[in-house]
TIMI-2910 file (N, C-alpha, C, CB; in pm, 1 decimal, decimal comma, always signed):
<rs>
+----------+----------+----------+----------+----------+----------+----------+----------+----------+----------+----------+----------+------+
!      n_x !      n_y !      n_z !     ca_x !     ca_y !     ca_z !      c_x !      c_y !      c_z !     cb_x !     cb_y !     cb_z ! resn !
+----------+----------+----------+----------+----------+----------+----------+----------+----------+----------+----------+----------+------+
!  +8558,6 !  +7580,8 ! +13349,1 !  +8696,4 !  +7623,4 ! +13342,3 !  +8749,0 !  +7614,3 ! +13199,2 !  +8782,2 !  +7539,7 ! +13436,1 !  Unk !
!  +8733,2 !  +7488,5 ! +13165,5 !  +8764,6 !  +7515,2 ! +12987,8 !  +8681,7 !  +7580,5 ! +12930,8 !  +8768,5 !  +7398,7 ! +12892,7 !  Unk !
!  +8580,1 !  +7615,9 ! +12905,5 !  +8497,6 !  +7729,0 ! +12837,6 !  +8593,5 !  +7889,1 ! +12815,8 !  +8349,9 !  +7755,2 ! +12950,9 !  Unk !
!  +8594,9 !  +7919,5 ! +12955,7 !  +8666,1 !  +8003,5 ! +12981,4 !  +8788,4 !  +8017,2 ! +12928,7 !  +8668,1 !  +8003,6 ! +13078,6 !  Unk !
!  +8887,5 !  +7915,7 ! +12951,9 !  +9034,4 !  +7895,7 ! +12875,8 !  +9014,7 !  +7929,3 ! +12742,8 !  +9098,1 !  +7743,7 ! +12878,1 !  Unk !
!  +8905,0 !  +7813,5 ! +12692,6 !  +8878,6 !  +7836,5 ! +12507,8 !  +8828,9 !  +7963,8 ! +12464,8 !  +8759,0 !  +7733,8 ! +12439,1 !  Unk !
!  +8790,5 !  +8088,5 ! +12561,9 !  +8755,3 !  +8209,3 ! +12503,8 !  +8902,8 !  +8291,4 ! +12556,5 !  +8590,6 !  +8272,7 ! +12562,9 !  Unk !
!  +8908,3 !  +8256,8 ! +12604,6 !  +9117,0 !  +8349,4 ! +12641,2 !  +9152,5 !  +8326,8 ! +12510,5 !  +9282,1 !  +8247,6 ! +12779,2 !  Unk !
!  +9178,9 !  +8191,5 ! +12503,0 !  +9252,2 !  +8193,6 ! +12360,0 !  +9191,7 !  +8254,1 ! +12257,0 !  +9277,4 !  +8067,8 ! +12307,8 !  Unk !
!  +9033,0 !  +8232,4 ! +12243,1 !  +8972,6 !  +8314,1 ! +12107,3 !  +9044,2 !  +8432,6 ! +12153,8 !  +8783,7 !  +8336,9 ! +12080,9 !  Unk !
!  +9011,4 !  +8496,6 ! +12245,7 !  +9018,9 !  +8644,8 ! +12259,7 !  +9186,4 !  +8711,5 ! +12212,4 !  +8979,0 !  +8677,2 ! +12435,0 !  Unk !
!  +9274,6 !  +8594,1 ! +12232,6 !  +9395,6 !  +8612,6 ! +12235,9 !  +9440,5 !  +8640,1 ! +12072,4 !  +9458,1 !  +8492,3 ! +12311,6 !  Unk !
!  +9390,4 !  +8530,8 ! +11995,6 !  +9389,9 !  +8518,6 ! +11869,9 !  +9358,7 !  +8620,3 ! +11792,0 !  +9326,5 !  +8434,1 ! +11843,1 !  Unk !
!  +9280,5 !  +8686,7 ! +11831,4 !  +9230,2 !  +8785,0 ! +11787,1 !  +9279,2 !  +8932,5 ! +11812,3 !  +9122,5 !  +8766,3 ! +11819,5 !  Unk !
!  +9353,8 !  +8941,9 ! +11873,4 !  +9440,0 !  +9045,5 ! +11934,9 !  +9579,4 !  +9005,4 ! +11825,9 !  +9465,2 !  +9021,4 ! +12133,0 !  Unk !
!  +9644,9 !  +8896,5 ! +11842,4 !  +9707,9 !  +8861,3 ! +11742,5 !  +9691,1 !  +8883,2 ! +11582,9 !  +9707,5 !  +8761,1 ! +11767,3 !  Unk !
!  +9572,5 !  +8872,0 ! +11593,0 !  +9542,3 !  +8860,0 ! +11401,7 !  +9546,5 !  +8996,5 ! +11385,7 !  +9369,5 !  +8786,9 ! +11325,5 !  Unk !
!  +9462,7 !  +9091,4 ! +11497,3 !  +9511,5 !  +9269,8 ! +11412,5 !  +9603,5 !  +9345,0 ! +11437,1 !  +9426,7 !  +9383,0 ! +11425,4 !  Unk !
!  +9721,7 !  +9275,4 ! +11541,1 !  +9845,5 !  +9342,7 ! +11530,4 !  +9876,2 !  +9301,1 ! +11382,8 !  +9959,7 !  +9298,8 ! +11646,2 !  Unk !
!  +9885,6 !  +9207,4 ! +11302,7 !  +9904,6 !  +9209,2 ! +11170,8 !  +9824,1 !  +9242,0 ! +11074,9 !  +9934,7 !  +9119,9 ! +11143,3 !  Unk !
!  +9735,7 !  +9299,7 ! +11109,6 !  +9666,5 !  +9340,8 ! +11042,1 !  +9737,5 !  +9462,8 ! +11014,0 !  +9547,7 !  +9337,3 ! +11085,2 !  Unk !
!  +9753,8 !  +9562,7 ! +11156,5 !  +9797,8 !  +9700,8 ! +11157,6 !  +9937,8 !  +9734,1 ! +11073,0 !  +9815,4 !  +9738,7 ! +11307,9 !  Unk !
! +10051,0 !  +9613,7 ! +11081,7 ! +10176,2 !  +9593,1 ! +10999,2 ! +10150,6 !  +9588,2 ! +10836,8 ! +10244,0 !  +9453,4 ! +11046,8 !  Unk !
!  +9992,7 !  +9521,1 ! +10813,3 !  +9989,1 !  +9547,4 ! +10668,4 !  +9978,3 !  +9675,2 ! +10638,2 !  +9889,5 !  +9484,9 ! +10603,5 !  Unk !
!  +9903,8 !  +9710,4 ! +10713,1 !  +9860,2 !  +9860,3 ! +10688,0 !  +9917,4 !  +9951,8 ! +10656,2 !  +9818,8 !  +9912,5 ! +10764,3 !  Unk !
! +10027,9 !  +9964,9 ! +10710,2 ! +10162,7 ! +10021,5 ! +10723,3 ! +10216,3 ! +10008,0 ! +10635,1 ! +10238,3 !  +9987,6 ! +10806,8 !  Unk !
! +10245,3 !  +9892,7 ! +10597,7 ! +10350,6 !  +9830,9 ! +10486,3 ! +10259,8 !  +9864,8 ! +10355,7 ! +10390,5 !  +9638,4 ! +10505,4 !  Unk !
! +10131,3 !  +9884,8 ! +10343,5 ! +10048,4 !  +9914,3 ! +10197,1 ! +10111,1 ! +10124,2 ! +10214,1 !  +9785,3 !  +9862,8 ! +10217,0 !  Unk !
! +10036,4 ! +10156,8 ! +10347,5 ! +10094,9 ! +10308,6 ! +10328,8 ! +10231,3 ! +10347,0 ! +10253,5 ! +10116,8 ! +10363,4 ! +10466,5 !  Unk !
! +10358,6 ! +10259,1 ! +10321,9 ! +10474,6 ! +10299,8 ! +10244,4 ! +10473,2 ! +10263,3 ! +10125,9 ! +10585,8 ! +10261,8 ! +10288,7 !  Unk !
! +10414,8 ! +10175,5 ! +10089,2 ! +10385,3 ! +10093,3 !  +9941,3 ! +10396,5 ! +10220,3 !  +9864,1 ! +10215,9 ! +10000,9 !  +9915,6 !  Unk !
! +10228,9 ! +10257,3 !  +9840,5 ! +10217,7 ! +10370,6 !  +9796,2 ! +10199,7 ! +10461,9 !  +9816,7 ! +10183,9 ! +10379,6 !  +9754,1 !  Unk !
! +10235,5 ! +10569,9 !  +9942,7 ! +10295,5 ! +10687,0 !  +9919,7 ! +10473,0 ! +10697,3 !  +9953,8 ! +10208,9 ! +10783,8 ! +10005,7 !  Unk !
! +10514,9 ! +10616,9 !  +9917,7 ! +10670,5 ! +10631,1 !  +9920,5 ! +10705,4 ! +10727,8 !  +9831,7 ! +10749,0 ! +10505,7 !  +9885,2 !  Unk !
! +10812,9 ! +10780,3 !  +9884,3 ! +10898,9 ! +10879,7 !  +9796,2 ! +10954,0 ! +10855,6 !  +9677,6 ! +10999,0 ! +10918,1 !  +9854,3 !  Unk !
! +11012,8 ! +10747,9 !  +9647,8 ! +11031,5 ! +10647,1 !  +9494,7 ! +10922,5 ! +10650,8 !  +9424,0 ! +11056,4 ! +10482,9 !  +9509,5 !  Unk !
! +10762,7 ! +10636,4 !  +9427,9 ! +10634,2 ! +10580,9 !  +9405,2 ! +10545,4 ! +10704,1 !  +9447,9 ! +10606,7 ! +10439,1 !  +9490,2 !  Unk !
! +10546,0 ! +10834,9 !  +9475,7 ! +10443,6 ! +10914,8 !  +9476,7 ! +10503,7 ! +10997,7 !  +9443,6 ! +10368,8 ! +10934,7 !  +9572,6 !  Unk !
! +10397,3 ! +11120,5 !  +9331,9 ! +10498,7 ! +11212,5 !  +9326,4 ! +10347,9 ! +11316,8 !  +9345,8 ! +10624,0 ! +11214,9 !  +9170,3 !  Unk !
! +10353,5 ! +11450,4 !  +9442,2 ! +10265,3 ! +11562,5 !  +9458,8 ! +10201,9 ! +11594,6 !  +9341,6 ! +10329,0 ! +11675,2 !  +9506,6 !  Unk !
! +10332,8 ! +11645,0 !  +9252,0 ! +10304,4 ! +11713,0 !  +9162,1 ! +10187,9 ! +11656,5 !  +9017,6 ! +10438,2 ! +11745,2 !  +9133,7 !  Unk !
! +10176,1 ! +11535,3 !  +9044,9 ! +10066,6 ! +11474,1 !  +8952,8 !  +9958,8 ! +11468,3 !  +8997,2 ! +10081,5 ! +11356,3 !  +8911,3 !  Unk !
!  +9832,0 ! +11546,4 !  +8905,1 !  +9723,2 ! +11575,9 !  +8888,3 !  +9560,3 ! +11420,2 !  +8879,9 !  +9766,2 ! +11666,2 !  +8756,5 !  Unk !
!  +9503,0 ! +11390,1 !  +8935,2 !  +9414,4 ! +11299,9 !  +8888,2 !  +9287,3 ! +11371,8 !  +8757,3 !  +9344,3 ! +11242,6 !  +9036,1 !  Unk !
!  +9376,9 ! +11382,6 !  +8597,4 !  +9295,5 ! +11458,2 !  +8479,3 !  +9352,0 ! +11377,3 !  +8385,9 !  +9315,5 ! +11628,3 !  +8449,2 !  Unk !
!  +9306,3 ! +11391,4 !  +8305,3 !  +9383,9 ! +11332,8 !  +8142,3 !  +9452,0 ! +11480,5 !  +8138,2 !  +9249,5 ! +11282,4 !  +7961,8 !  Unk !
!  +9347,4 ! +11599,5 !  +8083,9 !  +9430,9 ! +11732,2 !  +8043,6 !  +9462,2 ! +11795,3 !  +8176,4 !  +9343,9 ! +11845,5 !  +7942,4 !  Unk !
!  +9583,5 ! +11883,6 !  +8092,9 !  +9605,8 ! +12024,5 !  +8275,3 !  +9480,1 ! +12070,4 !  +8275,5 !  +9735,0 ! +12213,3 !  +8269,7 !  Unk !
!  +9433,8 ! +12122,0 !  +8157,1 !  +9333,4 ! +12191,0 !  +8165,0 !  +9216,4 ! +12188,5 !  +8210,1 !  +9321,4 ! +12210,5 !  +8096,5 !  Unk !
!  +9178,0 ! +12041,3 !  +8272,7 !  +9047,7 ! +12003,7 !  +8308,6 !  +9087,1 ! +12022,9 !  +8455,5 !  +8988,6 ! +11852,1 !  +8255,5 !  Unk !
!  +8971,8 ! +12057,4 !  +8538,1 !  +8912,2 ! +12131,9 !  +8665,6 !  +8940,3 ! +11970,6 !  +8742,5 !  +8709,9 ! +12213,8 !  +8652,6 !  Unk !
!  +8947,8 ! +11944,7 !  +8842,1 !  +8948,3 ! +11868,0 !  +8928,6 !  +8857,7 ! +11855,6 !  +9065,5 !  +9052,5 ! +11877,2 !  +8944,2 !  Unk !
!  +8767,7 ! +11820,0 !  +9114,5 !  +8661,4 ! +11846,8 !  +9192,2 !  +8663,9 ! +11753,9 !  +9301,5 !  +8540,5 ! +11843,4 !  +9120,0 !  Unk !
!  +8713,2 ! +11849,7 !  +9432,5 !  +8733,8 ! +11752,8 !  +9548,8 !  +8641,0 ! +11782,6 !  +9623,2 !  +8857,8 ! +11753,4 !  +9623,5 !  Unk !
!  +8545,7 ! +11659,2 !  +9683,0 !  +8474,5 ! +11648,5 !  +9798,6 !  +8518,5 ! +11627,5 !  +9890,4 !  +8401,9 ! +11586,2 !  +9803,3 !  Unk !
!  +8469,0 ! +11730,6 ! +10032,3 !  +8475,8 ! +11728,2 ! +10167,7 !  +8364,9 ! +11677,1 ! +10234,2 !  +8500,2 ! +11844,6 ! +10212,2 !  Unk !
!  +8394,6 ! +11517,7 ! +10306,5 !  +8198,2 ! +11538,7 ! +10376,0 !  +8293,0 ! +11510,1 ! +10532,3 !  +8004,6 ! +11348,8 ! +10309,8 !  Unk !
!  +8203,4 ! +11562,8 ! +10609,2 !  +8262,6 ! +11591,8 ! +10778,2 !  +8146,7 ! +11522,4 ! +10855,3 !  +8277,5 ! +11786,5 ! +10836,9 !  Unk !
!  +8162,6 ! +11451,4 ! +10900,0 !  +8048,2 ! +11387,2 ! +10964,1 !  +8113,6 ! +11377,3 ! +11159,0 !  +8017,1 ! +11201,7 ! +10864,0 !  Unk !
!  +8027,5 ! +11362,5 ! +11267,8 !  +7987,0 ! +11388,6 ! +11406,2 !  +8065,9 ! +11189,9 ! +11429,9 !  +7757,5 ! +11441,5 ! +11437,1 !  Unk !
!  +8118,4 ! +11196,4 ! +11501,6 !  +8175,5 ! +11087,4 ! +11558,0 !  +8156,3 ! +11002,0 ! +11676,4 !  +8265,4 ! +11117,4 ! +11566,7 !  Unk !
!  +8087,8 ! +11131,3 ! +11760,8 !  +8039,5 ! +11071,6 ! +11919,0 !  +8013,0 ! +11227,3 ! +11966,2 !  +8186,3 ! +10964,6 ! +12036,3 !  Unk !
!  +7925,7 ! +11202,7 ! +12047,4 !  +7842,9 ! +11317,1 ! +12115,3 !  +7859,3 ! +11309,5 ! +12247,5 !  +7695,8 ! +11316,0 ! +12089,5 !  Unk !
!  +7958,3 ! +11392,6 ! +12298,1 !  +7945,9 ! +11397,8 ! +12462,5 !  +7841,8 ! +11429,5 ! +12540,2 !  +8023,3 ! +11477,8 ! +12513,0 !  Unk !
!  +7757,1 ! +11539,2 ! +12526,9 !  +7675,1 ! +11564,1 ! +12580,0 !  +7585,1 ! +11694,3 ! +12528,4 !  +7724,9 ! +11560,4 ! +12687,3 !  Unk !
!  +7446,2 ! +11754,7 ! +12591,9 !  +7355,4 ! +11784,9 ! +12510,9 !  +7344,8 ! +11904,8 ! +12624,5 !  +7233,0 ! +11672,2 ! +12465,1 !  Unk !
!  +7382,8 ! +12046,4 ! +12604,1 !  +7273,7 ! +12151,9 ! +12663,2 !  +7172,9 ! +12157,7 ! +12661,7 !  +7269,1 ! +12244,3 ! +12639,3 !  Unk !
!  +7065,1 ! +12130,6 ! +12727,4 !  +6929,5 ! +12182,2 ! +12665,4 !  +6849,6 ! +12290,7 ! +12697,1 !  +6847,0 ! +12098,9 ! +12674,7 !  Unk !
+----------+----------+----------+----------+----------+----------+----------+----------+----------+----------+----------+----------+------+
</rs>
């Protein structure tokens, strides 16, 4: 019976620790992309003139199922 109790509580704790986790998260997002603190219109270059090169990689997440 206490075994059991002492894993409720782990389990509980832990449910606890990443609801705050998720509030940091949040609170770093508004951090920096706030409207005060981000602005679109700035480029990641030293010059305008230099090219900027964005990678896309798309990767498979879970596979429902397989025709064969």
């Amino acid at each position: 019976m206490s075994r059991s109790l002492l894993f409720l509580a782990f389990c509980l704790s832990a449910l606890i620790d990443c609801s705050s986790c998720a509030d940091s998260e949040e609170r770093l997002m508004n951090w920096l992309l706030g409207k005060e603190r981000y602005n679109p219109l700035i480029r990641p270059a030293v010059n305008r003139s230099e090219r900027v090169t964005v990678k896309i990689q798309v990767s498979l997440a879970q596979l429902i199922s397989v025709n064969e």
